[in-house]
Structures are given as structure tokens and as C-alpha cells.
C-alpha atoms as an extended CHARMM CRD file, in Angstrom:
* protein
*
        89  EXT
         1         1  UNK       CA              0.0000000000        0.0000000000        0.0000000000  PROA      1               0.0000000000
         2         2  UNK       CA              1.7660000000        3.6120000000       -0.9010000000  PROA      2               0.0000000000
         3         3  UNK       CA              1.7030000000        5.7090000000        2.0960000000  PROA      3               0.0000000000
         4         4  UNK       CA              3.8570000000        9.2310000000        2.3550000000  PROA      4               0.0000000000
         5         5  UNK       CA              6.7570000000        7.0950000000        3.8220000000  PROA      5               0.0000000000
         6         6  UNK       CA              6.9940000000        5.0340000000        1.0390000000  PROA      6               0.0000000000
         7         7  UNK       CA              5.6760000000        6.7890000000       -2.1460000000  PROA      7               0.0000000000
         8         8  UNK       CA              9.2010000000        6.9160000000       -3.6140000000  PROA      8               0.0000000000
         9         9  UNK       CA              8.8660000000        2.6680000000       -4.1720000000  PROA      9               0.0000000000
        10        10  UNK       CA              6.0290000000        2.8250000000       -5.6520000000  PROA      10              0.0000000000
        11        11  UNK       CA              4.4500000000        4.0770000000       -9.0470000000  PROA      11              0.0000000000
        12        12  UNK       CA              2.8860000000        7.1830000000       -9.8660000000  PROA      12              0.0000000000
        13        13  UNK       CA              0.7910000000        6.4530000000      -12.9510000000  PROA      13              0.0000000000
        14        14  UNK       CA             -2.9630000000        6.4050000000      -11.9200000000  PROA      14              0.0000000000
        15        15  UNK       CA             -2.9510000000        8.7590000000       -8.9360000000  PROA      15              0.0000000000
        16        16  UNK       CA             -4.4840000000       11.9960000000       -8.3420000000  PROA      16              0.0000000000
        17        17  UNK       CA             -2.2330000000       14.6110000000       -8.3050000000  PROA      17              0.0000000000
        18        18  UNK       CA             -2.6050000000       18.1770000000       -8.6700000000  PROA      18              0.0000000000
        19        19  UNK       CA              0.4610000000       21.0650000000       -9.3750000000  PROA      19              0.0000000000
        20        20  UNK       CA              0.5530000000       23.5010000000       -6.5590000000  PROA      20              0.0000000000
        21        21  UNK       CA              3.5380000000       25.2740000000       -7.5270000000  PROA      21              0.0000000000
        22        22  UNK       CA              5.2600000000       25.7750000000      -10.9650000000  PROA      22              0.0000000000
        23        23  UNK       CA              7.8460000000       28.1090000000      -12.8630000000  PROA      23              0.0000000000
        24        24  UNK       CA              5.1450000000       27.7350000000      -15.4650000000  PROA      24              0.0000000000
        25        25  UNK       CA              2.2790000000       29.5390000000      -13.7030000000  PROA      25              0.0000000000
        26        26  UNK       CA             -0.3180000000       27.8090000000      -16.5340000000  PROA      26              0.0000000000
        27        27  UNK       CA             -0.2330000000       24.8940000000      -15.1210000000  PROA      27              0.0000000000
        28        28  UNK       CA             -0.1730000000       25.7650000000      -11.4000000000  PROA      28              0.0000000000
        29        29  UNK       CA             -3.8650000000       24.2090000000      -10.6900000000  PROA      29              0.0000000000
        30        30  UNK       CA             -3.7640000000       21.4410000000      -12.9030000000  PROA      30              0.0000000000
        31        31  UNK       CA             -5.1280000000       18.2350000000      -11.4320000000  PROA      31              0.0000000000
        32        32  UNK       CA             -6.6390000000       14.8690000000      -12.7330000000  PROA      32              0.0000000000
        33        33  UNK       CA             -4.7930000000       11.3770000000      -13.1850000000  PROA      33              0.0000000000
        34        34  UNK       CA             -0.7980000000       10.5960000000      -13.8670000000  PROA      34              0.0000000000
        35        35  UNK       CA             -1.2130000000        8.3110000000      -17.1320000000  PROA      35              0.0000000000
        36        36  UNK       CA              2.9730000000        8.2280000000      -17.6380000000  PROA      36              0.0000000000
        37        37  UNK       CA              6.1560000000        8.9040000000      -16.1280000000  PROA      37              0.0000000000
        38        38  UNK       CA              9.1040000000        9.7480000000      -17.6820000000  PROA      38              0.0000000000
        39        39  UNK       CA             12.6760000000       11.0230000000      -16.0740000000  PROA      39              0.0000000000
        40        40  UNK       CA             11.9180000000       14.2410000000      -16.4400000000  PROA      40              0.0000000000
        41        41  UNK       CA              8.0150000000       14.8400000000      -17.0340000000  PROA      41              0.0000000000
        42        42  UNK       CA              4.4040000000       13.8050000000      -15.5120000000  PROA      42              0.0000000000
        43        43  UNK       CA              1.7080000000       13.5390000000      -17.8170000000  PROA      43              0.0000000000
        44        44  UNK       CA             -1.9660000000       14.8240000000      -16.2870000000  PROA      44              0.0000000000
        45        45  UNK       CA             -5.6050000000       13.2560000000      -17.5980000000  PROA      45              0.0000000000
        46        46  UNK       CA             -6.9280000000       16.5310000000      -17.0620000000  PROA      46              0.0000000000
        47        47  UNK       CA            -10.5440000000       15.2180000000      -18.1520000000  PROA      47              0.0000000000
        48        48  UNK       CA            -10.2220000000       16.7730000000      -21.7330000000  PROA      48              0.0000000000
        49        49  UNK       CA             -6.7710000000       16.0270000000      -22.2650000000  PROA      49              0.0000000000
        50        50  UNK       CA             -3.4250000000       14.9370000000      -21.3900000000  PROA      50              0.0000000000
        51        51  UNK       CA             -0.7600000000       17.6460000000      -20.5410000000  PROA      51              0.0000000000
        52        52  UNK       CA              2.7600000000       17.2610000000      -19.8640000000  PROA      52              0.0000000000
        53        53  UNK       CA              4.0140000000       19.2570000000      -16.5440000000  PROA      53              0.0000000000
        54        54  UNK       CA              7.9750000000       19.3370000000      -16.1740000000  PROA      54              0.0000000000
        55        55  UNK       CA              8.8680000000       17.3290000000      -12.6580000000  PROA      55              0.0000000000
        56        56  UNK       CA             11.9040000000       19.3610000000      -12.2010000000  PROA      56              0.0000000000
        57        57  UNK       CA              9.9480000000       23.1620000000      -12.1510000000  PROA      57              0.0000000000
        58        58  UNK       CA              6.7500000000       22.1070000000      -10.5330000000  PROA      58              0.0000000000
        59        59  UNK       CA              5.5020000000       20.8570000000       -6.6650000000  PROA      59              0.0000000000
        60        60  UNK       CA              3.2730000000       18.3630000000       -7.0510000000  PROA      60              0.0000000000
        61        61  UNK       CA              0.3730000000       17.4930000000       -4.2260000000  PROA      61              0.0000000000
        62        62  UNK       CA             -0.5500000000       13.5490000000       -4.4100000000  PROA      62              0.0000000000
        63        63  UNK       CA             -4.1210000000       12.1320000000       -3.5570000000  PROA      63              0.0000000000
        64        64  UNK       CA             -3.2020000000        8.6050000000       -1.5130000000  PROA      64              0.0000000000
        65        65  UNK       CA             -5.4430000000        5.8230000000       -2.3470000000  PROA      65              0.0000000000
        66        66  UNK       CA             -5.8440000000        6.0910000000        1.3200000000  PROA      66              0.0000000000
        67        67  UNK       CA             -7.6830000000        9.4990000000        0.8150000000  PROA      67              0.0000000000
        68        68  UNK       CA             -4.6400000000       11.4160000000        2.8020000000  PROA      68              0.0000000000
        69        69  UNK       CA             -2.4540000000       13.7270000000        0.6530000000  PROA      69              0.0000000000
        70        70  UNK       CA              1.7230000000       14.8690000000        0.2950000000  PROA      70              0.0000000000
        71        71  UNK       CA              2.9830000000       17.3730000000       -1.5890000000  PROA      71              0.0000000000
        72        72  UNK       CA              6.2840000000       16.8280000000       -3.3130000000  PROA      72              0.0000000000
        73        73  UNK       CA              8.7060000000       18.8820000000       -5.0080000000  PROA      73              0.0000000000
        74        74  UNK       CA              9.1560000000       17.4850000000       -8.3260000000  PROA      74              0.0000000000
        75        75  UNK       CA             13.1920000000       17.6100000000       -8.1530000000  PROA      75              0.0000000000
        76        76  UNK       CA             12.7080000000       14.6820000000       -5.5770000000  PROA      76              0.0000000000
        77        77  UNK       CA             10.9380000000       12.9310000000       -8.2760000000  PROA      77              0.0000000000
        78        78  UNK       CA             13.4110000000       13.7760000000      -11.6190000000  PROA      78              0.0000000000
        79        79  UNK       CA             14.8400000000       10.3640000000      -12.7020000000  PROA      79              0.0000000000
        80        80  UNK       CA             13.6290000000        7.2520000000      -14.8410000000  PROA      80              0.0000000000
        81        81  UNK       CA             10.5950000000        5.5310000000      -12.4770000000  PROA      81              0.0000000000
        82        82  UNK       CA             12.3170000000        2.3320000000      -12.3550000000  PROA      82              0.0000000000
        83        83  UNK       CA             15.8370000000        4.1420000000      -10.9900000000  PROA      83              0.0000000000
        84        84  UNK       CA             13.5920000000        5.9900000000       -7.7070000000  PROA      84              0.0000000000
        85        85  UNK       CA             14.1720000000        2.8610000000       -5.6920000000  PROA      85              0.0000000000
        86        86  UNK       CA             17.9960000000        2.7490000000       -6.2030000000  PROA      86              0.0000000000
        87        87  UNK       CA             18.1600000000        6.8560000000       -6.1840000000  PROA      87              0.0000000000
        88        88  UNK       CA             16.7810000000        6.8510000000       -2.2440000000  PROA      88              0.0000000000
        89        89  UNK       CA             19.0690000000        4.8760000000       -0.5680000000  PROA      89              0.0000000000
């Protein structure tokens, strides 16, 4: 189960996220689903369509599956989603 000890082990792609801070002020208040990860970018299911939000310039605020929430700066994040486990420790 992710909780906001352990959300670095586990995978992004189908939780709710929203961008709470960003260099690029158009997409500060973008929320809806993470549909891919790549090293350096999150794509959003905004409802109408998929946008792609740069990790390294935005905070990012995850919805838990267990309804609770953490907010992340997206530098913590920058790195190929398979490499996060190895980057931690």
C-alpha cells in the first residue's frame, strides 16, 4: 500500500495529483490522473486532455489511495521511475 513514507517505491501512474507550484504559472492548478512517467516529465488526464508538466519546475500534491495527501517537489521525483528505488538509498 503507498503511504507518504513510502511513495518513492512505488508508481505514480494512476494517482491523483494536482500542481501547486510551478515556474510555469499555466499549469499551477492542474489536477486529474498521472497516465505516464518519464525522467523528467508527468503527464496529467486533465478530463479533456493529457498535458505534460515538467517534474523538475513544478511541486506536485498527491491524492493517496488512502484518501490522505503529500505534496512533493518534483526535483525529488526527476529520474527514470524504475531508478527511484535505487536513487533513495
Amino acid at each position: 500500500m503507498i503511504t507518504q513514507n513510502n511513495i518513492f517505491y512505488h508508481e505514480l501512474i494512476c494517482l491523483q495529483t494536482k500542481v501547486v507550484d510551478s515556474r510555469i504559472k499555466n499549469l499551477v492548478g492542474l489536477s486529474g490522473k498521472v497516465v505516464m512517467e518519464t525522467k523528467n516529465m508527468l503527464y496529467i488526464d486533465d478530463g479533456t486532455k493529457v498535458r505534460a508538466v515538467p517534474k523538475k519546475v513544478s511541486v506536485f500534491e498527491f491524492i493517496l489511495p488512502s484518501g490522505s495527501s503529500i505534496k512533493l517537489s518534483g526535483v525529488s521525483i526527476v529520474g527514470r521511475p524504475e531508478s527511484r528505488l535505487s536513487k533513495m538509498r
